[in-house]
N, C-alpha and C positions, 0 to 999 in steps of 0.2 A: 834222810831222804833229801834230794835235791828237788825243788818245785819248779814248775815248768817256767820257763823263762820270758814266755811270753803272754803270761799273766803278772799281774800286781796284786796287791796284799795287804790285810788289816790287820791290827795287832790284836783284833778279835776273831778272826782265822775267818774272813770272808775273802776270797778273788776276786778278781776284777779281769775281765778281756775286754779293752777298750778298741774299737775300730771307731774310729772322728768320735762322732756325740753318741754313737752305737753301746750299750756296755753290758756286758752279758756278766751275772752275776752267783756265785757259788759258795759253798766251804770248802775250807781245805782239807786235804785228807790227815792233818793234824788233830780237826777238828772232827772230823767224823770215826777216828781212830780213837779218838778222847771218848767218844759220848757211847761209843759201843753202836748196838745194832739199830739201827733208827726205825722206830715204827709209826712217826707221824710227821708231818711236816703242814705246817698253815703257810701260806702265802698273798699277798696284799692283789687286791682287786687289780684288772688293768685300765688305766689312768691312773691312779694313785699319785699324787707328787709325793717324792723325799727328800729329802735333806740328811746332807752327809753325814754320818753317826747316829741315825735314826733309828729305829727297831723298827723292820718292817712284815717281819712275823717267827714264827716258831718253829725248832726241831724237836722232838723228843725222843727220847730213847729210853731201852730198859734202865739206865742209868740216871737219867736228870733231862730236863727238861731249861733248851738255852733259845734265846733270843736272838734274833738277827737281826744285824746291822747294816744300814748300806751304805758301801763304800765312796758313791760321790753323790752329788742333787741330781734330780732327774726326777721323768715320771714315766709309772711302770710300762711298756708297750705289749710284752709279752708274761707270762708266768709257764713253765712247763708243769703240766698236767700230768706227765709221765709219770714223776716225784710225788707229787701230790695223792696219785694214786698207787705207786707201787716206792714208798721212802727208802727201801734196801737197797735200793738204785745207789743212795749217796754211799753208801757202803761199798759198792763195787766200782764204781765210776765219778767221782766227786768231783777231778778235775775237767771231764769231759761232758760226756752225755748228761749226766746228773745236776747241770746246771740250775739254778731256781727261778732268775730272772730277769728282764732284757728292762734297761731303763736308756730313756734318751737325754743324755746329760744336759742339763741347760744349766749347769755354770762349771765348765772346763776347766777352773782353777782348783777346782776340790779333787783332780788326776793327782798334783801335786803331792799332796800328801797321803799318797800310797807308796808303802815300800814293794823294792823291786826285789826278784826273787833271793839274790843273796844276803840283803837286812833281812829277808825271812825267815829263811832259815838259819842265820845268828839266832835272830830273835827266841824261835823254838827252841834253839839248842842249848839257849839260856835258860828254857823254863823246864829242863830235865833236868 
């Protein structure tokens, strides 16, 4: 699969779509492909500050149950509800609609060390 090019990437299968201090935050469909049918998802209050590599809540699936990470600092502005209420969403739409959450980066240097779509898909294609 080739991932959208206009997102960024964790080597823990989170996206990133950055617009300025804007950053709307997701899994990939590596990672929701991995975990199978998702029938829960937690997500962090809004205000919330994070810090990059943080756990900022949970997906589970009939398979396992994994943590999420976020991919720069920020604090949370938005959480979608949609997800929250209906998790199969990540299953059909991960890289789009089925986003988790909007953070407003207050330290711009932690962009840096997200890879861009093609280390991504190296990367995955290393871990088959």
């Amino acid at each position: 699969m080739q991932y959208p090019k206009e997102l960024k990437y964790t080597k823990e299968h989170e996206w990133a779509k950055i617009n300025e201090k804007n950053v709307t935050i997701g899994i990939t469909d590596h990672a929701q492909n991995a975990l199978g049918d998702i029938v829960f998802v937690e997500l962090p209050p809004i205000g919330k500050v994070l810090k990059q590599g943080e756990a900022f809540g949970v997906v589970e699936s009939i398979k396992a149950v994994s943590d999420l990470y976020s991919p720069v600092t920020g604090k949370v502005t938005k959480v979608n509800e949609t997800v929250i209420k209906e998790p199969s969403q990540l299953n059909k739409d991960p890289h789009k609609s089925a986003w988790l959450i909007e953070i407003e980066a207050t330290d711009t240097q932690t962009f840096q060390n997200l890879l861009n779509s093609d280390d991504y898909t190296h990367y995955v294609e290393k871990l088959k």
